[in-house]
CHARMM internal coordinates of N, CA and C (Angstrom, degrees):
IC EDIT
DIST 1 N 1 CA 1.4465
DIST 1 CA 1 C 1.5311
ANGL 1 N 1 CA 1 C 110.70
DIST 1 C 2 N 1.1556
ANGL 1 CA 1 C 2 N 99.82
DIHE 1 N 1 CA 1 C 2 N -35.88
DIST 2 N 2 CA 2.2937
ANGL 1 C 2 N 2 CA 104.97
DIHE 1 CA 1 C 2 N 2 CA -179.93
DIST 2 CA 2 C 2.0123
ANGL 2 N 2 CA 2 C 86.01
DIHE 1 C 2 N 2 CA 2 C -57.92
DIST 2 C 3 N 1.1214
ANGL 2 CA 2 C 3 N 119.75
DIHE 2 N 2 CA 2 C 3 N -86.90
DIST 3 N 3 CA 1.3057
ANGL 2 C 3 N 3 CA 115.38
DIHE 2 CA 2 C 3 N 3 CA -167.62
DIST 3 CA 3 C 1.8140
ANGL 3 N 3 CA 3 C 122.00
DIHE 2 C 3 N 3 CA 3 C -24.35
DIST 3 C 4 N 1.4241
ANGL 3 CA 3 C 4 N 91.36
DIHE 3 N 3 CA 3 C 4 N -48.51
DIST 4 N 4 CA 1.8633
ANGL 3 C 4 N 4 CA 90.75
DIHE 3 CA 3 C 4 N 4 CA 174.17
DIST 4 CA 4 C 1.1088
ANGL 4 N 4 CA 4 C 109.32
DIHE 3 C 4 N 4 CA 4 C -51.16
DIST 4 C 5 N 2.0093
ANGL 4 CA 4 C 5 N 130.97
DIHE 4 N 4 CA 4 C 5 N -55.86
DIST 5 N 5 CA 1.0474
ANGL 4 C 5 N 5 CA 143.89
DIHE 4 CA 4 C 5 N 5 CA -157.25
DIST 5 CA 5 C 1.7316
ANGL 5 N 5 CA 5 C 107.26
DIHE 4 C 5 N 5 CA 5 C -74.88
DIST 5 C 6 N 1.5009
ANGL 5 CA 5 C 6 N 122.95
DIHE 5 N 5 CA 5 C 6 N -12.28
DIST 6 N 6 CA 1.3069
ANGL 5 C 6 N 6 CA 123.38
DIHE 5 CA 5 C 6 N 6 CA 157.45
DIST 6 CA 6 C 1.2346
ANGL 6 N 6 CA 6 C 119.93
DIHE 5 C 6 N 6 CA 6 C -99.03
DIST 6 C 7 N 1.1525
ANGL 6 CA 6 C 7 N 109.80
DIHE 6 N 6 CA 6 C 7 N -6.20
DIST 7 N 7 CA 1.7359
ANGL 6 C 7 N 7 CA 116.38
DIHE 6 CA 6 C 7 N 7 CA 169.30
DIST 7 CA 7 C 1.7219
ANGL 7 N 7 CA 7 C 101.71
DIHE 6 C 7 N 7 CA 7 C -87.72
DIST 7 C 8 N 1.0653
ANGL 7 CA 7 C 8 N 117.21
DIHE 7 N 7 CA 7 C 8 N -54.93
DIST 8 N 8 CA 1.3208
ANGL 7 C 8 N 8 CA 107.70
DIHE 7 CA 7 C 8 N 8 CA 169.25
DIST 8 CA 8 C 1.5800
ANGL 8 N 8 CA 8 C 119.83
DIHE 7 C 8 N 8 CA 8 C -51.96
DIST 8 C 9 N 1.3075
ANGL 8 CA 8 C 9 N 114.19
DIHE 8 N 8 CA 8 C 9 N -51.92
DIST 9 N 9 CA 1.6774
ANGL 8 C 9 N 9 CA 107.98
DIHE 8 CA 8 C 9 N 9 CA -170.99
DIST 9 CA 9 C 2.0941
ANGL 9 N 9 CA 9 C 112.82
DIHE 8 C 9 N 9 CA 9 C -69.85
DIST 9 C 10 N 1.2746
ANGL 9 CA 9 C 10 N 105.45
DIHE 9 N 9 CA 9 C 10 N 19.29
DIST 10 N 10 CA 1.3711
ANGL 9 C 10 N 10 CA 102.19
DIHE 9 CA 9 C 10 N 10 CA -155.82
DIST 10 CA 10 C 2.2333
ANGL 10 N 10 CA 10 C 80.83
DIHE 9 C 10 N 10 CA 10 C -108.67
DIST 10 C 11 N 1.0869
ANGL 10 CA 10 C 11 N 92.09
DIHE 10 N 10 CA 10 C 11 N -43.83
DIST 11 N 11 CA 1.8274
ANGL 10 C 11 N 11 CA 97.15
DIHE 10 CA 10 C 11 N 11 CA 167.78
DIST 11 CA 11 C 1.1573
ANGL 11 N 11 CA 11 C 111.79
DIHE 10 C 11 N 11 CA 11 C -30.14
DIST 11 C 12 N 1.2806
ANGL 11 CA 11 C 12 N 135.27
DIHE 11 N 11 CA 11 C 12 N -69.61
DIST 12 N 12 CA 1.7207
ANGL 11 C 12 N 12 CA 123.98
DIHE 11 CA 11 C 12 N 12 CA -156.29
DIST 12 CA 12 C 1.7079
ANGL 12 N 12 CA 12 C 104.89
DIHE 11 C 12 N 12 CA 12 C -74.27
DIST 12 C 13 N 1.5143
ANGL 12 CA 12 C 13 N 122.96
DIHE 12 N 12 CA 12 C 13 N -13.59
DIST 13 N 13 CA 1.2832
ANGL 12 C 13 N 13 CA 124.73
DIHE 12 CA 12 C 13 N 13 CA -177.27
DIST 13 CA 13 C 1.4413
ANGL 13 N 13 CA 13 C 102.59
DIHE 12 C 13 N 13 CA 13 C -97.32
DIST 13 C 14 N 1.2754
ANGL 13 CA 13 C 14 N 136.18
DIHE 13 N 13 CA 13 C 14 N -15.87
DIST 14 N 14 CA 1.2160
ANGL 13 C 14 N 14 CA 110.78
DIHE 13 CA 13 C 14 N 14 CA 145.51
DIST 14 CA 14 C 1.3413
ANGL 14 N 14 CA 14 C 131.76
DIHE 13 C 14 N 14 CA 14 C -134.75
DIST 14 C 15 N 1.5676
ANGL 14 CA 14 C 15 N 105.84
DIHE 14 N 14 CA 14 C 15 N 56.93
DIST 15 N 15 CA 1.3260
ANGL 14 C 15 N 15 CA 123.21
DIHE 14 CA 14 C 15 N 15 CA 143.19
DIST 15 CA 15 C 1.7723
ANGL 15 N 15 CA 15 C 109.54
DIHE 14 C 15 N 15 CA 15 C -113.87
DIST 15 C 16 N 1.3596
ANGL 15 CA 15 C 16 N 120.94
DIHE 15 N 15 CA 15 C 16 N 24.30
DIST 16 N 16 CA 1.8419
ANGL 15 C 16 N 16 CA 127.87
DIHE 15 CA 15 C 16 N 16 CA 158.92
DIST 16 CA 16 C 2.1752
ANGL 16 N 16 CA 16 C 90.09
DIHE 15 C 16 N 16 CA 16 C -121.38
DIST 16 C 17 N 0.8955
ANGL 16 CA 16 C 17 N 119.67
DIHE 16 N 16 CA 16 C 17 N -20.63
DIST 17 N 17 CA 1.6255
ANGL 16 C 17 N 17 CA 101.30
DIHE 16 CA 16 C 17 N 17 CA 168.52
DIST 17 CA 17 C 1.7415
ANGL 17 N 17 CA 17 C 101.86
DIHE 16 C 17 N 17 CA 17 C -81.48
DIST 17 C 18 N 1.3753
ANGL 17 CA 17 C 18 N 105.72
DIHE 17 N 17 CA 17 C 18 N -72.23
DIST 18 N 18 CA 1.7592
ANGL 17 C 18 N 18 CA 91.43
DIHE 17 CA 17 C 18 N 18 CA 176.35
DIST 18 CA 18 C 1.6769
ANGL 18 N 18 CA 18 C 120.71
DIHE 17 C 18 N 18 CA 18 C -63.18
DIST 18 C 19 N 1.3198
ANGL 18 CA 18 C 19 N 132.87
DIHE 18 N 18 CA 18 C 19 N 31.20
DIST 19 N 19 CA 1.2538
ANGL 18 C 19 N 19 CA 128.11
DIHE 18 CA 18 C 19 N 19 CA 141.70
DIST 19 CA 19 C 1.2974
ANGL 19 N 19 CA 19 C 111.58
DIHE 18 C 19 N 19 CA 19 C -97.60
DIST 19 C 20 N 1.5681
ANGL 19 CA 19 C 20 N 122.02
DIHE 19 N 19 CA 19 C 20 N -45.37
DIST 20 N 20 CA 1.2972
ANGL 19 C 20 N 20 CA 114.25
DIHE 19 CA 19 C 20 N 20 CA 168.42
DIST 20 CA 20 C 1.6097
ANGL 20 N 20 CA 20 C 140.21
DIHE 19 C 20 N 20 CA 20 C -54.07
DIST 20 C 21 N 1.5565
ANGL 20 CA 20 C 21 N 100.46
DIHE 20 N 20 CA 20 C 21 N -38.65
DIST 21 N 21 CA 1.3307
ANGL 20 C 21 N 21 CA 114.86
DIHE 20 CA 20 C 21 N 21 CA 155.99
DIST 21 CA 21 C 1.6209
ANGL 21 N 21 CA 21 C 125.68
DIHE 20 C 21 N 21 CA 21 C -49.38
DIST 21 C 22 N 1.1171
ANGL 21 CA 21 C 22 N 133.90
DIHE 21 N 21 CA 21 C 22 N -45.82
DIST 22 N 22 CA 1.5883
ANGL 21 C 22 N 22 CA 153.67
DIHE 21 CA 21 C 22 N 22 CA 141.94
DIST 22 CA 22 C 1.6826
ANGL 22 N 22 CA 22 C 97.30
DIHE 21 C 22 N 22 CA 22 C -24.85
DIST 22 C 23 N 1.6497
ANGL 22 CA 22 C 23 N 98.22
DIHE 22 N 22 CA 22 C 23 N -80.42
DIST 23 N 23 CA 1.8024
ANGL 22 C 23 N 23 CA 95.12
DIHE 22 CA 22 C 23 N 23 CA -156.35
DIST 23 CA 23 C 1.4639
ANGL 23 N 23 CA 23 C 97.21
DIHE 22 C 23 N 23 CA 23 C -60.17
DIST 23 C 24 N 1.3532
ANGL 23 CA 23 C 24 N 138.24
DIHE 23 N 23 CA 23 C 24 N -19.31
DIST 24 N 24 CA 1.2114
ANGL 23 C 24 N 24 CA 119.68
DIHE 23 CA 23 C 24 N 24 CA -173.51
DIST 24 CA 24 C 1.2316
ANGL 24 N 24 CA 24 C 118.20
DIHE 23 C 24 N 24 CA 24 C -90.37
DIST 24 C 25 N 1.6857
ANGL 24 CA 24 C 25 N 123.98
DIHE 24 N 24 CA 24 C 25 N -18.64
DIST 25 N 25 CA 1.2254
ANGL 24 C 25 N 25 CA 113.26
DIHE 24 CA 24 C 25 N 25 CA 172.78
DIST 25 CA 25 C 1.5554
ANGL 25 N 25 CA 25 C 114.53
DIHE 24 C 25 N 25 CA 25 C -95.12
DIST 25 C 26 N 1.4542
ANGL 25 CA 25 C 26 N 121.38
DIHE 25 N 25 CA 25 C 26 N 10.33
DIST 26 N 26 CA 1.2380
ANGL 25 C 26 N 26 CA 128.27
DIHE 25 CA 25 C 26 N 26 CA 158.33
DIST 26 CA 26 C 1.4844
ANGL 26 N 26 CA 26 C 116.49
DIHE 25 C 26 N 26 CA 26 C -94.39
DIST 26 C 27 N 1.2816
ANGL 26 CA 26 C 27 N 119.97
DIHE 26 N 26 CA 26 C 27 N -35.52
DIST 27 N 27 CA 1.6549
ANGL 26 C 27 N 27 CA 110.87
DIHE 26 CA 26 C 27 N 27 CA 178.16
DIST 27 CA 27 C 2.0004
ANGL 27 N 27 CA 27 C 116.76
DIHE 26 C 27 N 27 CA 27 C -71.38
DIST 27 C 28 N 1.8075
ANGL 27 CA 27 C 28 N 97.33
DIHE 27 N 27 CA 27 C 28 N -22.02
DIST 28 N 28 CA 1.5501
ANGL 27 C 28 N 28 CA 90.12
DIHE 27 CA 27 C 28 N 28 CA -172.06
DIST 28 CA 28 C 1.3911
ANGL 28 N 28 CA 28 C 117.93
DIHE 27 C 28 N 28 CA 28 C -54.26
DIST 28 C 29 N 1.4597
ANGL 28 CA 28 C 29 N 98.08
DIHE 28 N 28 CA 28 C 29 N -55.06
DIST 29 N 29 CA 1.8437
ANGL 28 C 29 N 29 CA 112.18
DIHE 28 CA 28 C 29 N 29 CA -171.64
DIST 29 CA 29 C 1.4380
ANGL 29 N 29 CA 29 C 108.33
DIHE 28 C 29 N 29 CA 29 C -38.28
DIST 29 C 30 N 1.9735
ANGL 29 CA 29 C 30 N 110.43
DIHE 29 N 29 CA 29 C 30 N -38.70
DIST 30 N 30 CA 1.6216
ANGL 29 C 30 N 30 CA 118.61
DIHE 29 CA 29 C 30 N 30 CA -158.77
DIST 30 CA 30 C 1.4218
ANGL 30 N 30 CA 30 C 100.11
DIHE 29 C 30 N 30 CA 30 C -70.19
DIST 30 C 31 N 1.3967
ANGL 30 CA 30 C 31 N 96.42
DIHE 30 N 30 CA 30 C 31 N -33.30
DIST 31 N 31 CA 1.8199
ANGL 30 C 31 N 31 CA 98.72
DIHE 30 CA 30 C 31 N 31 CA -160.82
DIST 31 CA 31 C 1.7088
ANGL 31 N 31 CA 31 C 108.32
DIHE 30 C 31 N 31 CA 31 C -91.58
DIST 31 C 32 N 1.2060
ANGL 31 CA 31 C 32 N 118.87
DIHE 31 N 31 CA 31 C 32 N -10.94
DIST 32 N 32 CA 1.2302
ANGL 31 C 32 N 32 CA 131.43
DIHE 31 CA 31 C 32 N 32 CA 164.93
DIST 32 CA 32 C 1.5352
ANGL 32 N 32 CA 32 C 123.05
DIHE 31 C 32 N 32 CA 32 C -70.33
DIST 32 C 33 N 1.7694
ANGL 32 CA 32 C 33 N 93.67
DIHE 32 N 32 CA 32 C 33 N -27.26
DIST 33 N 33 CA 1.6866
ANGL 32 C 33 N 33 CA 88.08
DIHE 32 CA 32 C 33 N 33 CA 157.84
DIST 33 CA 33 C 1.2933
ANGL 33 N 33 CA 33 C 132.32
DIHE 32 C 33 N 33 CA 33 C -122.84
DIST 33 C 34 N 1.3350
ANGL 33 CA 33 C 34 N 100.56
DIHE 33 N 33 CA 33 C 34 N 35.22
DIST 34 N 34 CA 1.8285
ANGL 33 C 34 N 34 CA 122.10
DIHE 33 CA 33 C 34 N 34 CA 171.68
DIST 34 CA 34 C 1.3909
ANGL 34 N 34 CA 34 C 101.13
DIHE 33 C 34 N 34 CA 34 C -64.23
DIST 34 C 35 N 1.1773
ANGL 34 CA 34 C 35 N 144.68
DIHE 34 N 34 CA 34 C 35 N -47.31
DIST 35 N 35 CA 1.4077
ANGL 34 C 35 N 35 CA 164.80
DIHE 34 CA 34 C 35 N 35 CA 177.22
DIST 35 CA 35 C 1.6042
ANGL 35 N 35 CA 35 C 102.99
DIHE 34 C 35 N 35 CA 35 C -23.29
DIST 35 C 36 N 1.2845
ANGL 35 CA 35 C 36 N 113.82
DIHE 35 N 35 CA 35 C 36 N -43.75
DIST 36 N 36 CA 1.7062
ANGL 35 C 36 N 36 CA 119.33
DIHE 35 CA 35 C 36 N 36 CA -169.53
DIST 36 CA 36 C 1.7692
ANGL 36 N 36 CA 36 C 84.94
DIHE 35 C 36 N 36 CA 36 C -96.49
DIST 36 C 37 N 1.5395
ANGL 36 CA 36 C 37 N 139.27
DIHE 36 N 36 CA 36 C 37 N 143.71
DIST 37 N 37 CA 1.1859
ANGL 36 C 37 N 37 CA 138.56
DIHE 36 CA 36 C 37 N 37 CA 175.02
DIST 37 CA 37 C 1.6472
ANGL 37 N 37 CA 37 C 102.95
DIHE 36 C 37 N 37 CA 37 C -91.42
DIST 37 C 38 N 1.1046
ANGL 37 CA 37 C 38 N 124.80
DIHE 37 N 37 CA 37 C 38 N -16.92
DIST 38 N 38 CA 1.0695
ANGL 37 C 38 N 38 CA 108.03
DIHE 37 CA 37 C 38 N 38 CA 174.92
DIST 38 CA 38 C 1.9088
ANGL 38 N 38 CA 38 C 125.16
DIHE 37 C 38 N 38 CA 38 C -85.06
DIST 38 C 39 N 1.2106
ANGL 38 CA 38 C 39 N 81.30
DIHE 38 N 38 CA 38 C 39 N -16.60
DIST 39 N 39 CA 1.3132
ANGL 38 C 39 N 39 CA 91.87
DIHE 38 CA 38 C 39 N 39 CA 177.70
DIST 39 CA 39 C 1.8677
ANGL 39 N 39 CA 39 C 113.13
DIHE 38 C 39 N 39 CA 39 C -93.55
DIST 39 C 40 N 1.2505
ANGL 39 CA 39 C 40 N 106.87
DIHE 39 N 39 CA 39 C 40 N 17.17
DIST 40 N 40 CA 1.3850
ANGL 39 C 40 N 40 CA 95.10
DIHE 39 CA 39 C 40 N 40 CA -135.13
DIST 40 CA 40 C 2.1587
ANGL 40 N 40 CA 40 C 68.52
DIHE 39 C 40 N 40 CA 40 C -125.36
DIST 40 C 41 N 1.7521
ANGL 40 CA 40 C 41 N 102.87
DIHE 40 N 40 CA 40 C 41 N -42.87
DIST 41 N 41 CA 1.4775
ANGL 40 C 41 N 41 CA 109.85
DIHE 40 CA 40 C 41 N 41 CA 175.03
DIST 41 CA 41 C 1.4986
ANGL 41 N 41 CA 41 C 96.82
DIHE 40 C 41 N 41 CA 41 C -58.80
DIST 41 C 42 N 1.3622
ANGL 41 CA 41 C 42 N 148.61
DIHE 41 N 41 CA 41 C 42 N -42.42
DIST 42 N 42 CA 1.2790
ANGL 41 C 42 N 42 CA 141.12
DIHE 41 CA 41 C 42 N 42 CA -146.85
DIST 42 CA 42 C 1.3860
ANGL 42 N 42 CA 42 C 94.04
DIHE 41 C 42 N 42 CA 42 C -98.28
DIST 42 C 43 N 1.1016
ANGL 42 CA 42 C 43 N 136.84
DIHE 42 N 42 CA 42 C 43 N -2.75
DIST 43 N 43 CA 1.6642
ANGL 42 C 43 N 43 CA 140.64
DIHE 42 CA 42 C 43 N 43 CA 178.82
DIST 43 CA 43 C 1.5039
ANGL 43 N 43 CA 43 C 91.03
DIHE 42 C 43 N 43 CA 43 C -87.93
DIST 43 C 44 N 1.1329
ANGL 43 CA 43 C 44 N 113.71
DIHE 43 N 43 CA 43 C 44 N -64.26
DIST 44 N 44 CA 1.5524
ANGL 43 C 44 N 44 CA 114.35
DIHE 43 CA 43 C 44 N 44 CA -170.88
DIST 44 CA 44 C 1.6502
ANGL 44 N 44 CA 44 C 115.33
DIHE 43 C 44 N 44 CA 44 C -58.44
DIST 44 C 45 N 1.0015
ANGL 44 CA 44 C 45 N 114.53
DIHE 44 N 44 CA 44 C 45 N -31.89
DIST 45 N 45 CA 1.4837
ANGL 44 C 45 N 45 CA 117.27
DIHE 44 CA 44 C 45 N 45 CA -169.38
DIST 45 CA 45 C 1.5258
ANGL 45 N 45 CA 45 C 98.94
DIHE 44 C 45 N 45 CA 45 C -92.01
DIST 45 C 46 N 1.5233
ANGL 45 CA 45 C 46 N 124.32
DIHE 45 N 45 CA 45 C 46 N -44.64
DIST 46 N 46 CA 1.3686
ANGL 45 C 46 N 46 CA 102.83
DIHE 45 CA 45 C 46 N 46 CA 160.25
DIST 46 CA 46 C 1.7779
ANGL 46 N 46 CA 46 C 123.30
DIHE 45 C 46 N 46 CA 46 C -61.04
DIST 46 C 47 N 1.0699
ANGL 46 CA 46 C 47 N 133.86
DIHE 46 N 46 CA 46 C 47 N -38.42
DIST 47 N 47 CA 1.7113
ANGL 46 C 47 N 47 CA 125.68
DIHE 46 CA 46 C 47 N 47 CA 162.73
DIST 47 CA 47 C 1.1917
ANGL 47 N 47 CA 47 C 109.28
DIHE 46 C 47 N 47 CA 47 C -48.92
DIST 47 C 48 N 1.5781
ANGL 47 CA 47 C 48 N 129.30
DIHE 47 N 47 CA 47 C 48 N -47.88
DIST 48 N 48 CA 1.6297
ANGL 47 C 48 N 48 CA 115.41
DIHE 47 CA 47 C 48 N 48 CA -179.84
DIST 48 CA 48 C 1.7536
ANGL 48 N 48 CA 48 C 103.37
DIHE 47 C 48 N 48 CA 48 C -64.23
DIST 48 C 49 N 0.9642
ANGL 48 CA 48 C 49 N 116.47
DIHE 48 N 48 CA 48 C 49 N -42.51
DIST 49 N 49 CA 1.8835
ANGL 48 C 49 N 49 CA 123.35
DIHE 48 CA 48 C 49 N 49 CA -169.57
DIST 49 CA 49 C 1.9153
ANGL 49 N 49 CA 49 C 88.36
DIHE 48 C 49 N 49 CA 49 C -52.53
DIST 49 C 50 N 1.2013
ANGL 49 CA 49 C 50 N 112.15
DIHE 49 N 49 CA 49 C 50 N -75.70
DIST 50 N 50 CA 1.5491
ANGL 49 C 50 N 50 CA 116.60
DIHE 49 CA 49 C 50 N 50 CA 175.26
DIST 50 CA 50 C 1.3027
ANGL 50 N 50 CA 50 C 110.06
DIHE 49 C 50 N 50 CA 50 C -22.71
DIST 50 C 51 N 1.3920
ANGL 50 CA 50 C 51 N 118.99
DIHE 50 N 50 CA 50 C 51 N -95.90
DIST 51 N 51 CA 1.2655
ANGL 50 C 51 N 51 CA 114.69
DIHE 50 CA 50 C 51 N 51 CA 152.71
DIST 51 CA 51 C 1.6239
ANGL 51 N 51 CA 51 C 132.20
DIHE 50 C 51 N 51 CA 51 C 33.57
DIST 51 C 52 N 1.4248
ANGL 51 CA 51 C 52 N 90.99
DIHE 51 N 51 CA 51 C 52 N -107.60
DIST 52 N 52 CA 1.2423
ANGL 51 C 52 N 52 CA 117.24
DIHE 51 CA 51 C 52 N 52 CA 179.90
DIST 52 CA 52 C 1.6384
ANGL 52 N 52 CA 52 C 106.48
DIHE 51 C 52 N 52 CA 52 C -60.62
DIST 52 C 53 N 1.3526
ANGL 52 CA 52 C 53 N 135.27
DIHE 52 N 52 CA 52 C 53 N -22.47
DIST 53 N 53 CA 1.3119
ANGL 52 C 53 N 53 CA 140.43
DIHE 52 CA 52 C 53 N 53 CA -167.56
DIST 53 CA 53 C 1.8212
ANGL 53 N 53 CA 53 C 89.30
DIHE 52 C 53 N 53 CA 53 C -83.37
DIST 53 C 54 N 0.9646
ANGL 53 CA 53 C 54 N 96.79
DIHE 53 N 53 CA 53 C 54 N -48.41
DIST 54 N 54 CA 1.8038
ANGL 53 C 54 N 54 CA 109.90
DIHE 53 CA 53 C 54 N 54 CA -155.24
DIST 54 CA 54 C 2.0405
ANGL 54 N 54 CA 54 C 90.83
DIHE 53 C 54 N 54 CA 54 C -71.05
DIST 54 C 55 N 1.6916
ANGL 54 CA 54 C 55 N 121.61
DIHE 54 N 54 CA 54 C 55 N -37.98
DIST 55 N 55 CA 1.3054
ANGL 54 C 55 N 55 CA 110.96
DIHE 54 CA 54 C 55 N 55 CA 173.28
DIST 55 CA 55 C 1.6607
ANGL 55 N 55 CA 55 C 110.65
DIHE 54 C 55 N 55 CA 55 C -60.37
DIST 55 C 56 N 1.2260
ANGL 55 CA 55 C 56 N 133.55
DIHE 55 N 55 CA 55 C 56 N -44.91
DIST 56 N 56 CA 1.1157
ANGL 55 C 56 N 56 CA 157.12
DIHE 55 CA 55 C 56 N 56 CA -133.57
DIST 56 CA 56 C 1.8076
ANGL 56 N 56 CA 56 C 104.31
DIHE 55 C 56 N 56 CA 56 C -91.25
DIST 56 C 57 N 1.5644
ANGL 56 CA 56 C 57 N 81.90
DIHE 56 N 56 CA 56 C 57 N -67.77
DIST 57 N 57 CA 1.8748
ANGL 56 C 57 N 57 CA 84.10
DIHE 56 CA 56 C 57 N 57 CA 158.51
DIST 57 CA 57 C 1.7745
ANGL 57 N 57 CA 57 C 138.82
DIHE 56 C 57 N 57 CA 57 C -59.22
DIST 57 C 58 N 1.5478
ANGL 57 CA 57 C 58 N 107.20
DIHE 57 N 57 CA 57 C 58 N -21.21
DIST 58 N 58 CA 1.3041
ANGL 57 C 58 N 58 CA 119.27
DIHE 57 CA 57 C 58 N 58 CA -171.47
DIST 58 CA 58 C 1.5640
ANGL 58 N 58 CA 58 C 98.14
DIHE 57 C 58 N 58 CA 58 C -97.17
DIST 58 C 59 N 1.2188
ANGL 58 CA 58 C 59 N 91.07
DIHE 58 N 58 CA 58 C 59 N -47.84
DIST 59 N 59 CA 1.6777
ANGL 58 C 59 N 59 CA 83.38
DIHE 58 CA 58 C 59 N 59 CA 167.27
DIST 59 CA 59 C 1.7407
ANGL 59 N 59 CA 59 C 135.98
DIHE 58 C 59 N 59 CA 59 C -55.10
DIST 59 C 60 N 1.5831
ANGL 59 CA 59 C 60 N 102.28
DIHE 59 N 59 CA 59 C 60 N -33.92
DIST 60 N 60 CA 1.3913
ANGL 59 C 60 N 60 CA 99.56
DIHE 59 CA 59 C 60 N 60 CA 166.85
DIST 60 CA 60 C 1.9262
ANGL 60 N 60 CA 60 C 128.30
DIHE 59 C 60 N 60 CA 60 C -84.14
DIST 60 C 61 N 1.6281
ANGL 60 CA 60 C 61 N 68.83
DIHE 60 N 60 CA 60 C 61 N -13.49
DIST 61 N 61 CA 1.9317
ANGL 60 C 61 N 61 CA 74.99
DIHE 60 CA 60 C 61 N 61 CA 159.88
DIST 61 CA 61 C 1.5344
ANGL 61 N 61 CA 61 C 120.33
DIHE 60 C 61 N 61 CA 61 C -78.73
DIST 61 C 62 N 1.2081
ANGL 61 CA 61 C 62 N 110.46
DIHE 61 N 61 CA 61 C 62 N -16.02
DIST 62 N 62 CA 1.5219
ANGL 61 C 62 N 62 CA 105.99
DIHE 61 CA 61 C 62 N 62 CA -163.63
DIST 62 CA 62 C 1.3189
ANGL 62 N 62 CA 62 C 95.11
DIHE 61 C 62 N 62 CA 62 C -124.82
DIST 62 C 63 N 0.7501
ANGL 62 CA 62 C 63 N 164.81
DIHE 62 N 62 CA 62 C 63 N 109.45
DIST 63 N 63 CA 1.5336
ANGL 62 C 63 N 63 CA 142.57
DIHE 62 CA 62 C 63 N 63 CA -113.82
DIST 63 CA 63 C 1.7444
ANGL 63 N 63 CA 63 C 85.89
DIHE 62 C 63 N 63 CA 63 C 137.75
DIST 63 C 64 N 1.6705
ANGL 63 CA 63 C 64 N 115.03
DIHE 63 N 63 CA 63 C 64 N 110.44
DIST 64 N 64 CA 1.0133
ANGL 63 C 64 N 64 CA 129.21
DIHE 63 CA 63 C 64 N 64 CA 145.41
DIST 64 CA 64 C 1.4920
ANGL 64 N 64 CA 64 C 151.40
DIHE 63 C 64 N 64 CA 64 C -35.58
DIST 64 C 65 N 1.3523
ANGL 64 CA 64 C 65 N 95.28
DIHE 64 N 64 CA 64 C 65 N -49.54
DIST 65 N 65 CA 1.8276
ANGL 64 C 65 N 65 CA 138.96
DIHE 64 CA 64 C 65 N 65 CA -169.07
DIST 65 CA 65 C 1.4073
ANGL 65 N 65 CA 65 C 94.27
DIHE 64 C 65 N 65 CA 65 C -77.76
DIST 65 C 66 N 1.2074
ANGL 65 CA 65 C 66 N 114.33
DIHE 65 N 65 CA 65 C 66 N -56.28
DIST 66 N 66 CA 1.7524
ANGL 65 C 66 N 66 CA 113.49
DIHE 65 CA 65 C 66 N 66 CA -164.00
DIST 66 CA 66 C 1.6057
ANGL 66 N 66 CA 66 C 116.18
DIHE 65 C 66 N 66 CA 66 C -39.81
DIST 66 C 67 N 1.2490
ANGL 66 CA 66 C 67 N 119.16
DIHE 66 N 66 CA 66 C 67 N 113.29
DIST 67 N 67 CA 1.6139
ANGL 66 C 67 N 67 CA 116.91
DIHE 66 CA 66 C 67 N 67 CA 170.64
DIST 67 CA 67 C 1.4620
ANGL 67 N 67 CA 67 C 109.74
DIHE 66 C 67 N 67 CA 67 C -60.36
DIST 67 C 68 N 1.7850
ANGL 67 CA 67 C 68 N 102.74
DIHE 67 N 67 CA 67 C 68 N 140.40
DIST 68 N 68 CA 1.3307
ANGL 67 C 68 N 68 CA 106.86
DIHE 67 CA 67 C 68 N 68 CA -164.63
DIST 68 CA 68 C 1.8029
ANGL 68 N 68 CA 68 C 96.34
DIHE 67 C 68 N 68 CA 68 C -99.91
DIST 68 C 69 N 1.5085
ANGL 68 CA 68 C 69 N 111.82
DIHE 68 N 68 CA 68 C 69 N 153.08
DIST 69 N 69 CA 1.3147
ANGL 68 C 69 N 69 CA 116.02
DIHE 68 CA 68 C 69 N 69 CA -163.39
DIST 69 CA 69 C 1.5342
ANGL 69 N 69 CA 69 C 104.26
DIHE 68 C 69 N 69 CA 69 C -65.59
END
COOR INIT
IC SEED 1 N 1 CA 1 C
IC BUILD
């Protein structure tokens, strides 16, 4: 039972290394082309668009008001 209980506690440390591993090989490329401003305004305005899509959608999921089928 000790072995399960270190096989289990070893999970949450690498599911925060393979999330970090992810966000970091997705943020480099972005931030590698912050450098040009125009490209760098269209980064930002797509994260706010995300954003705001991702409030918008969760909200109509969770959404009180909605008549149920």
């Amino acid at each position: 039972m000790k072995d399960f209980l270190i096989n289990v506690t070893r999970y949450p440390r690498y599911l925060v290394a393979l999330g970090l591993g992810v966000l970091d090989s997705v943020l480099e490329p972005l931030l590698a082309r912050t450098r040009n401003p125009i490209t760098a305004v269209a980064l930002v305005g797509a994260l706010i668009s995300a954003l705001v899509s991702l409030v918008l959608v969760l909200g109509a999921m969770v959404s009180p008001s909605a008549p149920l089928p």
